[in-house]
Structure formats: C-alpha cells, structure tokens
BAFI-382973 format. One record per residue (C-alpha): x, y, z. Coordinates in steps of 0.05 Angstrom, whole numbers, padded with zeros to 5 digits, always signed. Each point is the difference from the previous one (the first is absolute). Layout:
XYZ ...
***
This chain:
-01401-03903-01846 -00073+00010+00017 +00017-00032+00064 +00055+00035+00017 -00042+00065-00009 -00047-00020+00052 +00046-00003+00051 +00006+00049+00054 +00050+00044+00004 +00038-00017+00056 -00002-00070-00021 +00033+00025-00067 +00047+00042+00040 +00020-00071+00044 +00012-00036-00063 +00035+00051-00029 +00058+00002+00050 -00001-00074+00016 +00012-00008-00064 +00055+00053-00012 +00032-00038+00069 -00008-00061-00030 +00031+00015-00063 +00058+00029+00027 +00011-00049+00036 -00003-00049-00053 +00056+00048-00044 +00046+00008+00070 -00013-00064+00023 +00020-00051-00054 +00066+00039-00018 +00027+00000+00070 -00014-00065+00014 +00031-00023-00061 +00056+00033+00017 +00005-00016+00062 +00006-00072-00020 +00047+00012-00053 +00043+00032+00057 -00013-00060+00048 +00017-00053-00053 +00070+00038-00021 +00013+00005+00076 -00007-00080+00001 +00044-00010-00059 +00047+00046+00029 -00001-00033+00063 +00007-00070-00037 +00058+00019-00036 +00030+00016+00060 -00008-00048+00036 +00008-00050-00049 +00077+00038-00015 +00014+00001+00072 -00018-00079+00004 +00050+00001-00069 +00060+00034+00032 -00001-00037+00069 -00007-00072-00031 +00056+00013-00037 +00049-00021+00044 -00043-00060+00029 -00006-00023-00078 +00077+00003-00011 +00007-00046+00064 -00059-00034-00005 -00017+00016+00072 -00069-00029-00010 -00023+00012+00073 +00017+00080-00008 -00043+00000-00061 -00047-00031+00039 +00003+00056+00055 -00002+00053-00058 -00065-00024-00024 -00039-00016+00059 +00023+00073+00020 -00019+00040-00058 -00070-00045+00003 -00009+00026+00072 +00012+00076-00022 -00063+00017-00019 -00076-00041-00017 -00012+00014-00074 +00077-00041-00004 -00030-00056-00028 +00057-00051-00009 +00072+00014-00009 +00044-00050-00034 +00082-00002-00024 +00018-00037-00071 +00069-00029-00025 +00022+00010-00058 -00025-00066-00026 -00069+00022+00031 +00005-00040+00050 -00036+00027+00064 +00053+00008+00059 -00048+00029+00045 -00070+00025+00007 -00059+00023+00053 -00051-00050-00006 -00010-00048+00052 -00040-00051-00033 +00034-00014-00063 +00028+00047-00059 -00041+00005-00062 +00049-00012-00056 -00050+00025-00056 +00018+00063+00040 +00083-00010-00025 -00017+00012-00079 -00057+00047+00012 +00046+00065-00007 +00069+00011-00004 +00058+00063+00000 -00013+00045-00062 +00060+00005-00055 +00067+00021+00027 -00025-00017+00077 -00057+00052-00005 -00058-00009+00047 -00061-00032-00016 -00068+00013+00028 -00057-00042-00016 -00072-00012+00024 -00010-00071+00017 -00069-00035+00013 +00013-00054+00046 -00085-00021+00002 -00010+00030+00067 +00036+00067-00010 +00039+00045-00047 +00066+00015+00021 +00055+00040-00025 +00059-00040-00007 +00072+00039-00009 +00056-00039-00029 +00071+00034+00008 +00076-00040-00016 +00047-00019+00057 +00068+00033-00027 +00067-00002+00025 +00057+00040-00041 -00050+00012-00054 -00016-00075-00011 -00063-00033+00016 -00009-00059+00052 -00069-00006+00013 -00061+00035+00013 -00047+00028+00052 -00076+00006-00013 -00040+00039+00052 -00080-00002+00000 -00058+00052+00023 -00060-00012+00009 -00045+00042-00048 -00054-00012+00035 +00035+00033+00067 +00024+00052-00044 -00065+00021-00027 -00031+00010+00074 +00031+00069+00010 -00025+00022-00061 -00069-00037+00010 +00005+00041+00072 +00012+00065-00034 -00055-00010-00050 -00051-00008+00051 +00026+00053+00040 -00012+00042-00062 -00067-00029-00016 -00021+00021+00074 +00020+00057-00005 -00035+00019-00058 -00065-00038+00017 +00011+00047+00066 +00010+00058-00043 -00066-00014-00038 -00040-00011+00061 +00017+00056+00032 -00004+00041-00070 -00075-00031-00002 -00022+00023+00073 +00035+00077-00022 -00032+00000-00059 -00074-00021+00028 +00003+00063+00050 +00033+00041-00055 -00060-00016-00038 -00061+00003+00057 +00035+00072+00011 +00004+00023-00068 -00075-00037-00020 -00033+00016+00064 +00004+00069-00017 -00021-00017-00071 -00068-00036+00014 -00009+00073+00033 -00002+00031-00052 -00042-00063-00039 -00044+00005+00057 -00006+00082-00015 -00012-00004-00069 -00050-00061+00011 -00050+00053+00041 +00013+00052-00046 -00019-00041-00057 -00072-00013+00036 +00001+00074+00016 +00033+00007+00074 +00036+00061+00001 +00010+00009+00066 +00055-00048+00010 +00064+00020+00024 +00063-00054-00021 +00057+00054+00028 +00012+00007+00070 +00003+00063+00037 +00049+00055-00005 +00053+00002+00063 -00002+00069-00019 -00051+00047-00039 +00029+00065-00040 -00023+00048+00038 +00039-00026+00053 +00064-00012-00029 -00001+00065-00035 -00035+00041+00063 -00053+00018-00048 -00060+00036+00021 -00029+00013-00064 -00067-00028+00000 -00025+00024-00061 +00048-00042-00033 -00039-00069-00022 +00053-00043+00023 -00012+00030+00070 -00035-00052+00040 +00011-00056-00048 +00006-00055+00036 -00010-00051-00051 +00047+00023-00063 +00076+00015+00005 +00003+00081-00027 +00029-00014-00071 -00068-00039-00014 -00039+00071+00014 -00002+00038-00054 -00007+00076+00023 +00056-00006+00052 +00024+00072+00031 +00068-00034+00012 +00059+00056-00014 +00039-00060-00026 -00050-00040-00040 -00028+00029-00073 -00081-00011+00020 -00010-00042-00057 -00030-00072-00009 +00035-00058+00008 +00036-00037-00016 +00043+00067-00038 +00001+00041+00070 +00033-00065+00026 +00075+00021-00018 -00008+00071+00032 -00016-00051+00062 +00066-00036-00002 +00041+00035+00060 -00054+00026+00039 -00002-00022+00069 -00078-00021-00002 +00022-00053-00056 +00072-00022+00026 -00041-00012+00074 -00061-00040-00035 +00021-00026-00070 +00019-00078-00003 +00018-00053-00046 -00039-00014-00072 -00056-00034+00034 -00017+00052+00051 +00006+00044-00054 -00052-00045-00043 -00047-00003+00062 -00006+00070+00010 -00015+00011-00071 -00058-00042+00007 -00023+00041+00058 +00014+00059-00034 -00034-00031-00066 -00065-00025+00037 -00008+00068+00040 +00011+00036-00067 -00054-00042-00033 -00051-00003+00053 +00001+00074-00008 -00010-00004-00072 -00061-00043+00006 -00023+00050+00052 +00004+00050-00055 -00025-00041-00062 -00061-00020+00052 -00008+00069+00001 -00002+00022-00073 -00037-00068-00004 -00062+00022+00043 +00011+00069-00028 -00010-00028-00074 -00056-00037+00018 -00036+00046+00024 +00017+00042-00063 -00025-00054-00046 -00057-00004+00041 -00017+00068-00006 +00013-00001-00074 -00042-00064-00001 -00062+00030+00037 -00003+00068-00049 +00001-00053-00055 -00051-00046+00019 -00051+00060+00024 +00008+00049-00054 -00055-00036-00048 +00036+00021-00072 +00035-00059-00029 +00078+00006+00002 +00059-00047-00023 +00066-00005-00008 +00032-00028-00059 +00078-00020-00018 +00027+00015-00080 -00028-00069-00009 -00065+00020+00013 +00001-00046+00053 -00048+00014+00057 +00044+00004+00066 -00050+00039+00049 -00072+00024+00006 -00052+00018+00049 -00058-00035+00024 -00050+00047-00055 +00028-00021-00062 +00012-00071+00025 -00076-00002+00017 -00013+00026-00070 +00030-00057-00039 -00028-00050+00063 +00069-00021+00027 +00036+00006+00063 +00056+00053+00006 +00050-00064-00002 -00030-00035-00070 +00006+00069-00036 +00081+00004+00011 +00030-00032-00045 -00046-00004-00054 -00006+00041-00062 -00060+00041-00036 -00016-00066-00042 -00016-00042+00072 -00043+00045+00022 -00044+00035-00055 -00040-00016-00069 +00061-00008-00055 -00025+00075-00032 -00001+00035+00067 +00070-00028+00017 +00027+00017-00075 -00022+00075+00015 +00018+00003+00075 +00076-00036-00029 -00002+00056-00060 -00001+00058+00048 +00044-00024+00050 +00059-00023-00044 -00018+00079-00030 +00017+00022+00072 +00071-00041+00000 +00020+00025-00075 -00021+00076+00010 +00016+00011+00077 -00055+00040+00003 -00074+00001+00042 -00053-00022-00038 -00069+00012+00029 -00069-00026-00030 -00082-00012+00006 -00017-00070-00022 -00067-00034+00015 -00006-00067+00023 -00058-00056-00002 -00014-00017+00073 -00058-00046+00030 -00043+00058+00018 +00012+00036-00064 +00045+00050-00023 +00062+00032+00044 +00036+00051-00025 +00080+00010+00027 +00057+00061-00006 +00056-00038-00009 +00069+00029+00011 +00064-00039-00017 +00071+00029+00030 +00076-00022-00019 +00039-00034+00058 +00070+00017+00006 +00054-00029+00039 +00062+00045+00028 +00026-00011-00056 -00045+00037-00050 -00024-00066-00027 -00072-00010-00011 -00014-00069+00037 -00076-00005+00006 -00069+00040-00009 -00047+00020+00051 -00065+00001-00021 -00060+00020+00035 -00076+00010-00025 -00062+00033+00039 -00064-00013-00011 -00033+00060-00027 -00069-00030-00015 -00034+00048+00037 +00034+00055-00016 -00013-00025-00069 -00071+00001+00014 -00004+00071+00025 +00032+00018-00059 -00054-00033-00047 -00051+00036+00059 +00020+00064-00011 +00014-00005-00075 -00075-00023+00002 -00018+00052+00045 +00026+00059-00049 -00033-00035-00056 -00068-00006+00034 +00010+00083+00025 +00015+00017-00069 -00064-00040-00021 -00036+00016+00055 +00013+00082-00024 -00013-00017-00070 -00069-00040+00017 -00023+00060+00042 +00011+00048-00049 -00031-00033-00054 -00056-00014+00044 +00000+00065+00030 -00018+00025-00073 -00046-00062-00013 -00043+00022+00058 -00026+00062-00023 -00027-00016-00069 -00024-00070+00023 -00041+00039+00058 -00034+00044-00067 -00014-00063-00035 -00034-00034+00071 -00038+00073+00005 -00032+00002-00065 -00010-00078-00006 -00045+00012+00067 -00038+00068-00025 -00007-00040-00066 -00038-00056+00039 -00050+00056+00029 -00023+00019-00077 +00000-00064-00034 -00066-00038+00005 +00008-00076+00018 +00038-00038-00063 +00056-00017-00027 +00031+00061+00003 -00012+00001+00080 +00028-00064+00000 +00061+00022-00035 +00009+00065+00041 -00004-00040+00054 +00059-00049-00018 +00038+00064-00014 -00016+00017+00073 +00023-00070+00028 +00065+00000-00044 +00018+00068+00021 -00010-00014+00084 +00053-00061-00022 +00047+00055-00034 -00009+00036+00068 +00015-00051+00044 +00069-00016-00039 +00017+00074-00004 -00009+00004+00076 +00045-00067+00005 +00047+00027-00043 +00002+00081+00040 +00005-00048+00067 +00049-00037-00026 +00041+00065-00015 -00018+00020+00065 -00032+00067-00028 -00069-00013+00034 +00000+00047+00066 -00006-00038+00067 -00045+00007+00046 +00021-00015+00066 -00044-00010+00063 -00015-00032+00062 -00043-00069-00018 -00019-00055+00023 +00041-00065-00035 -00054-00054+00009 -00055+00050-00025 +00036+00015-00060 +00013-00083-00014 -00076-00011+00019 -00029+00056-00051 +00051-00033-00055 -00030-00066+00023 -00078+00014+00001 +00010+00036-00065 +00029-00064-00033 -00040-00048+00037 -00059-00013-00038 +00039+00003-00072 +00044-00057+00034 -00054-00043+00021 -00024+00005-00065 +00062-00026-00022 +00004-00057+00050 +00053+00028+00039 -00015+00008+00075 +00030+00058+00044 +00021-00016+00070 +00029+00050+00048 +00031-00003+00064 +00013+00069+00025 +00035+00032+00061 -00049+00032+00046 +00071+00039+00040 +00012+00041-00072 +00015+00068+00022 -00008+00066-00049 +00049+00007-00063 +00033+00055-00028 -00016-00017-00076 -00033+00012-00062 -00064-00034+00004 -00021-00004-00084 +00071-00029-00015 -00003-00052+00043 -00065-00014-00008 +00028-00005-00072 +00051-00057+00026 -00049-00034+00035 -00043-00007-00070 +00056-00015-00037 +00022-00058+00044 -00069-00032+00016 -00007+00009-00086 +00061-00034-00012 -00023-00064+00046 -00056+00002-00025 +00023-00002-00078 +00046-00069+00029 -00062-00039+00013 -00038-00002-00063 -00034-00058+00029 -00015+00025+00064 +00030-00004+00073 +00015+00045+00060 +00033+00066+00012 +00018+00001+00073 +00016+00073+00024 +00036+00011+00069 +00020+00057+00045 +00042+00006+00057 +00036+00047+00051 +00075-00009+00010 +00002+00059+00061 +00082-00026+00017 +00016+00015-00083 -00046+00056-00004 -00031-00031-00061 -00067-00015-00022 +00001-00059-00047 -00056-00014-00058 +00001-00075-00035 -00036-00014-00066 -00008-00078-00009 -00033-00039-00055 -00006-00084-00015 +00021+00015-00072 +00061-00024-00045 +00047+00035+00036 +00060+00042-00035 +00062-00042-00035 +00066+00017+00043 +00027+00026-00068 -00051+00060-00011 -00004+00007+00076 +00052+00049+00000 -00027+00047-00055 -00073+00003+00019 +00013+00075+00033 +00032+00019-00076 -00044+00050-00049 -00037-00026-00046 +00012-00065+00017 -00063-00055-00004 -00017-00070-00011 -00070+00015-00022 -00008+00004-00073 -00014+00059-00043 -00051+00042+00017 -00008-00018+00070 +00053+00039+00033 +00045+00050-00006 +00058-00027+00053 -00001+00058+00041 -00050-00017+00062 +00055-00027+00040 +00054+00048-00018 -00051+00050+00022 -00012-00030+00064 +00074-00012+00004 +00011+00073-00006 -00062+00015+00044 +00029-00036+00062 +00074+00025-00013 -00032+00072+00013 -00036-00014+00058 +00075-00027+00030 -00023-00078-00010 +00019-00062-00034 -00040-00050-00038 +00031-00068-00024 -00037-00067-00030 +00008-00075+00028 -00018-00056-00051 -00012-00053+00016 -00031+00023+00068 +00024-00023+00068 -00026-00053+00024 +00002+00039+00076 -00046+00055-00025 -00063-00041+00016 -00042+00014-00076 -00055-00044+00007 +00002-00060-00043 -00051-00049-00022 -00064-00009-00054 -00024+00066+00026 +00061+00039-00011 -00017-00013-00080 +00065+00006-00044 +00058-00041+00038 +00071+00020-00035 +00065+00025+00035 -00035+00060+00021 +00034+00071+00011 -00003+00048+00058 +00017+00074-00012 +00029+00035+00061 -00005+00079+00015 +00041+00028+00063 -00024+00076+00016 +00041+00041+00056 -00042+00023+00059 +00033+00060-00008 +00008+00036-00063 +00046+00060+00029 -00028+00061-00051 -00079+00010+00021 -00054+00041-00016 -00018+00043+00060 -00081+00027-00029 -00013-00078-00015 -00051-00039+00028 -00014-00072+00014 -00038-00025-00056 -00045-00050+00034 +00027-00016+00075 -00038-00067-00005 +00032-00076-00007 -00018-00050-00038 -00033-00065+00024 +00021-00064-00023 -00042-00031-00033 
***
C-alpha cells in the first residue's frame, strides 16, 4: 500500500484504466468465447448428423442390392466434401463394413466403438484415436422402418476447433488492441490532467518557502472592464489583471453583491465576465490559489505592519521602564513574576530574563518575601490599591521605598495580577529627619537664647563685683577665691554668648575685611598656646584674596573654633595645616582647616554640626562651637562640611615632623565673593594680605 502511495499520479491514473480495460476484458472476453465455441461445436454436430443421415438415406438402396462399388462412391464422396470429414464408413447389419474412406486399411476397433442410439436414434461420441479427437456420428441405414446397416461419419475435432481457436484470438487481439490503445489515451489523459496539477504543487511549493509572487493561472482572454465596458476605476477589480472579479472583494459590479468570496460567487453565476473566463474544477482550484496567495501576501503586508508597529510600542514601553529608576513589576494571581524593568531586576542582582518566572521566595530573604507575598495576595482578595513605606537593609546602609501595589484586571472584570512599584524616598526621608531636626534645633535654639539672654545680665553683676572685690581685698585667700569667681564667671560668659549665637540673637556686624587677616589674627593668637601643646600651625594662604563683605568677630570666631577643635584631636601633638585659595570662575573664596589627628568615625561624621553635640567629656565642652560656626557661615551665604579621613590629594604634610599621624580631618568653608545686601558707610578693615608663612 505504501508503495502504491508513492506513485505518481499519472502512473496511478495508467494503471487505473489498464486495469479497468483489462478487466473487462477478462468478464467480455471469456463468455463470448465460450460461447462462441459452444456455437461452433453444435454447428459441427449439426453438420455431422447431417451428413452422417444423408450418407444413411443414399446407402440405402446400395445396401438392399449390395452395390458395393456405389457405396464405395458414396463414401469417398462424402470424405471429399469437406477437410474436418475424417473417415466415412457404411455397416451391415451384421456389422460388417461394406464400404469405407480409408485408403490404407479400416480400423475395425473403429466398428464397436459407437453405435445407433435406442430405436435408431443418433449417436454422437468423442473418440480419441492417439493422434486426434474426433467426433464420430453413428446413424441406422433403414428401409420401410427396418434397419440394414449403418453409416458412421467422422470430424475431425481438431479441424473443428480451429474456427473457434481463430475467433478466440481474434478476440484476444482485439482486446490486447483495446488495452494498448486504452494505455496510450489514458497516459495523455493523465500528463493533461497532472501537468496542470504539479502547477499547482509547484505553486504551493514557493508559497510554502514564502514566494508569493507566483502566478499558476494564465491570463484572462478578457478582463471585466472590457466585457462589461466598464470605466469605473475606482472599483478594485479595475485593473486587476491577476484575479478573476469574484475573487475581489469590494466589486462595484451592478450584478455581483460586493462581498468576499467564495459567498459573492453565486451572484457571479450568469454574468458574462464569469461565463467568458470560468473553467472546469481545476482552473477553478488554480485561481483560488492565486486568489489565496495574493490575499495572504497582503495579510503579511499588514501583520508586518502591526508587527513593526508593536515593536516599536514595546520598545517604547520597554525604554520608560528601564530609565525611570523606581522598581516596577508585574505579577500574575500566582504571584508569579511575568515582567519587570531593568531597576528592580538590578535590585535583587538578576537580569530582566532570571526575574520572570520566579516568585518572591527566589529572589528575597524568606521574611521579606512572606511580607512582600502577605500584601500582594491582600491586593488580589480586596481589589483594592494598597500603598506603603518600608525600609530596607542595603550595602551602603539604609534605603527607604513608597511602595504602591495596584489590582490588574482583565476585560473581564477579573483581577489577574498586581502591579507593584516602589521609589526610593531615602532622601526625601532624610530631609524629612533635616527639617524635623531643624525645627527642633530653632525651637532650642529660641529657648537657649532666652534663657541665656536672662543669664547674661546677672552673670555680668556677679563678673563686676567679683573684679571691684579684687581691688579691696589685700593678697590671700580671699583674693584667690575672688579671683576663681572671676575666671568661672568669663567661662559662664563665653557659654552664654555660644548659646545667644547659637540663637542667632547676637547682632552682626557686617564689613568689608580682609579673609586672610582675619585667619592670621585667629592664628597668631593661638600660636604660642599650640606650640605649647606640641601642635604646629602651618599656613598656606592666597596672596589674590580680594575684600569680603562679612562679619569679621564671627568668623574670626569660626576660625578659633576650628583650629581649637584640631587642636583638641591631637593630644599628643601634630600639625594643623591651614589653606586659602581664590576660586574667581565660582566666585568663592575657600578656607581648609587640617589636622594629623584621629580623624572623625563615619558614624558621628554626620552629626558633628548638631547642638550640643561633643565627644569630649564633661566639662570640656559644651557642643556648640561648631553649630556656631555652622550657623556663622550659613549667614554669611556659605557652606562648611568635614572630610575624615582626609584626602589623600590634599597634600597635608606627613612624616615624624607632622607629630600625631591618624586619619586626619579637613574642615572646608566656601564664602561667596559677593554677599548681595552691603553696608554702604563700611570700611575695609585692614586692606593688607597675609604672607605665607
């Protein structure tokens, strides 16, 4: 059967009518032939029994008068009447032969081999004589109803059978004729019918690797528009060249209903255009090929289309997810992760591909995935948006994210995912804690100044009178004591003034000054208490500083406060390293406090600028220098910051002679050239510039 399959058509088509041919041959064949010889062999017996009765009745008389020589002549002429006469012999009634046609010698087995039937009837019998079969007819001699003999007549079977040997090859010819030619019809009936087949295998072949532009129907004799005398060329059959009309959907045709095909075909049925151009069902099958290959090489134009249309939508979508840095995903009702951009996969450290697919247990610790699973399976049972601050544990510290969680729906109201999206609102956080801060410290800063503020006045009675005292009392104990008052009191001063500058309640006095005259008077002044210290002062000043707009006391103030503080991180002794410089393109002038000292842990770093906060122990400060100085340079428009340890780009000297060597920290002051509000009547304090030293 598998054979069979494979072979080609118009091989099966061959076989196929050969052996229809062949078979009816076989059925019309065999049944006229046998009858044929049926009819043959009842002509011979026929013909035998007449002859062999006419041999009867004329021998009659010769047997009555025993005229042998008559019966002699009757024999040898009914032998010479035709071939297939094989022999021809006369009996007596004793069964004696009187006569007979052979010339050599009668056979006398012959004389008992058949004999008249009952009551004279004739008898036919086949007789095998070794060489032939012969028919051999036996029929009574009578005369007035009484029986005198016999006379046997023989034909040849052999010679009998030739006619109907003759006709059975004629019919055998003719059907192996019939078959022949049947076989040569049927080969260019099939070429004919397959050629135009393997057309259409040919077709689909190229449209199967994408060809479209094949055409397996032949041209139209006649177009539409020119059958019908059409000139309506807005009509989308117009001009068609390729498609029959009833293919086109669209058609203006009066007598065709516009639609698609095939169901506009049967409006198409007596129109001229299809009467002229239709043909049989494989025409019909070629043209729908056409028709179906120009229909879908116009889809695939189209889906191309949407194609490059949806890409470049998902590419769109794809770039405003990857750049917008707040973490989104997409998750099914399994909680299944099926999308996210290139944020949140960086923030588990995966690729966009390794995070679909996987769940919040893949990609987070097991109690930040049970909390993250809690409140999105609370977004799939409620339907509602659930929105959320959590804080999260990163390398680098702390991040803090808003994290919003919406229902997905499908068209059908069905809630199929979440969307869930979190910012990072670290800093935001942080300018939340800086201005919570910052309204603590004013309403500090306002209760400090007003307790100082009343502080001030009694404690400058009590320094008054401790100094008049010391004028009256004679050298002693009590001197001694007055004077302790006196020293005790100056420290009371100096924290009340902290505290009033703190609060900002101390009046500015704003002028035009010199900035490395007002670091080199803080820096003489301290010098000598330094050395004594074993701290060494090294400064490396600007000569280009131009005149500032500022208060010269305050930041004198800063510049003590700074050069104190380095000074207080080398107990052992080391280097302060002070530094001025110009920056004309920023309009800045830029002061850097530097000491070899222990440097500042990164985890107080960021609260050294708070009130009241110190690392010296009781007794030795109040915490407020550099909040002062924090607050001094904020009003004069600047910015001061810390750096601990200190860069190793800032050149501090290192070495034996640089005393102390720890981390180190530089403090950094930036002052605007221009200060914008200005004291017309004020005068340049001191014009002069510093020399380095």
């Amino acid at each position: 059967m598998h054979a069979l399959q494979r072979l080609k058509f118009s091989t099966k088509i061959n076989l196929g009518t050969t052996g229809i041919v062949l078979f009816l041959s076989l059925v019309m064949g065999a049944p006229v032939a046998r009858v044929a010889s049926q009819a043959l062999v009842d002509e011979v017996k026929m013909r035998g029994r007449v002859l062999a009765e006419s041999l009867s009745v004329r021998s009659a008389d010769p047997v009555l008068a025993q005229d042998f020589l008559r019966l002699k002549n009757l024999v040898d002429d009914l032998r010479g009447v035709s071939g297939d006469i094989e022999y021809a012999f006369i009996l007596d009634k004793a069964g004696g032969v009187l006569a007979h046609s052979y010339p050599k010698g009668f056979p006398v087995d012959l004389i008992t081999a058949n004999a008249p039937g009952p009551g004279g009837a004739l008898s036919v019998r086949l007789l095998d004589s070794g060489d032939e079969r012969i028919y051999d007819f036996a029929v009574p001699v009578r005369v007035a109803g009484e029986s005198f003999g016999t006379a046997r007549v023989g034909l040849s079977w052999s010679r009998a059978r030739a006619p109907v040997e003759r006709l059975g090859g004629i019919i055998l010819g003719l059907a192996g004729g019939g078959l022949f030619v049947s076989v040569v019809l049927s080969t260019i009936f099939a070429r004919q019918v397959t050629r135009r087949l393997n057309v259409l295998r040919t077709h689909a072949a190229e449209m199967v690797t994408g060809n479209l532009d094949m055409q397996a129907g032949g041209e139209l004799a006649r177009n539409c528009w020119d059958i019908m005398d059409c000139d309506r060329k807005e009509c989308p059959a117009y001009g068609d060249k390729r498609r029959r009309c009833w293919y086109v959907a669209g058609t203006l045709c009066l007598e065709c209903d516009g639609g698609p095909f095939p169901q506009k075909l049967e409006s198409c049925r007596e129109c001229p255009v299809y009467l002229t151009n239709a043909g049989d069902e494989i025409q019909d099958l070629t043209e729908t090929f056409d028709a179906m290959a120009m229909t879908l090489k116009t889809h695939i134009a189209e889906l191309r289309e949407a194609e490059k249309v949806l890409t470049r939508q998902q590419q769109i979508m794809r770039t405003i997810l990857d750049v917008t840095p707040d973490l989104v995903s997409l998750l099914d009702e399994h909680l299944v992760y099926q999308a996210c951009n290139r944020a949140f996969a960086a923030s588990v450290s995966r690729e966009v591909d390794e995070v679909v697919g996987k769940t919040d247990a893949d990609l987070f610790p097991a109690e930040l995935a049970a909390g993250r699973t809690e409140a999105n399976r609370r977004v799939l049972v409620t339907g509602e948006r659930f929105q959320t601050e959590t804080r999260r544990e990163a390398g680098h510290g702390e991040r803090w994210f808003h994290t919003v969680q919406v229902p997905v729906f499908d068209r059908d109201g069905r809630i199929v995912g979440v969307l869930r999206t979190a910012r990072d609102v670290t800093q935001i956080k942080d300018y939340q804690d800086q201005l919570i801060q910052a309204q603590k410290m004013e309403s500090l800063g306002k209760l400090a100044g007003g307790v100082a503020h009343e502080i001030n006045t009694p404690l400058g009675i009590i320094l008054g009178y401790a100094q008049l005292l010391q004028e009256d009392v004679p050298e002693g104990q009590v001197r001694e004591d007055l004077g302790t008052i006196e020293r005790q009191a100056k420290v009371c001063r100096k924290i009340v003034a902290d505290l009033l500058g703190f609060s900002r309640q101390s009046r500015s006095a704003k002028r035009d000054m010199c900035l490395n005259n007002s670091v080199m008077e803080t820096v003489t002044l301290v010098r000598h208490s330094f050395e004594l210290d074993r701290v060494r002062i090294v400064t490396d000043l600007d000569e280009r500083m131009p005149v500032l707009y500022g208060d010269p006391d305050k930041l004198r103030q800063v510049w003590m406060n700074l050069l104190t503080n380095a000074r207080d991180a080398m107990p052992g002794g080391g280097m302060v390293f002070v530094r001025t410089r110009l920056d004309t393109g920023a309009q800045k002038v830029t002061v850097w406090v530097a000491d070899t000292g222990s440097g500042i842990e990164p985890a107080i770093l960021g609260r050294i600028f708070d009130p009241f906060f110190s690392t010296k122990p009781v007794g030795k400060g109040t915490g407020l220098g550099l909040a002062v100085s924090f607050g001094i340079i904020k009003e004069h428009g600047g910015d001061i910051s810390a750096h601990s340890p200190a860069p190793a780009d800032f050149g501090l000297p290192r070495g034996e002679a640089a005393g102390e060597q720890g981390a180190g920290s530089v403090f950094e002051v930036a002052l605007p050239l221009d200060h914008g509000e200005r004291d017309d009547e004020a005068a340049p304090e001191d014009g002069g510039a510093a020399k380095k030293e």
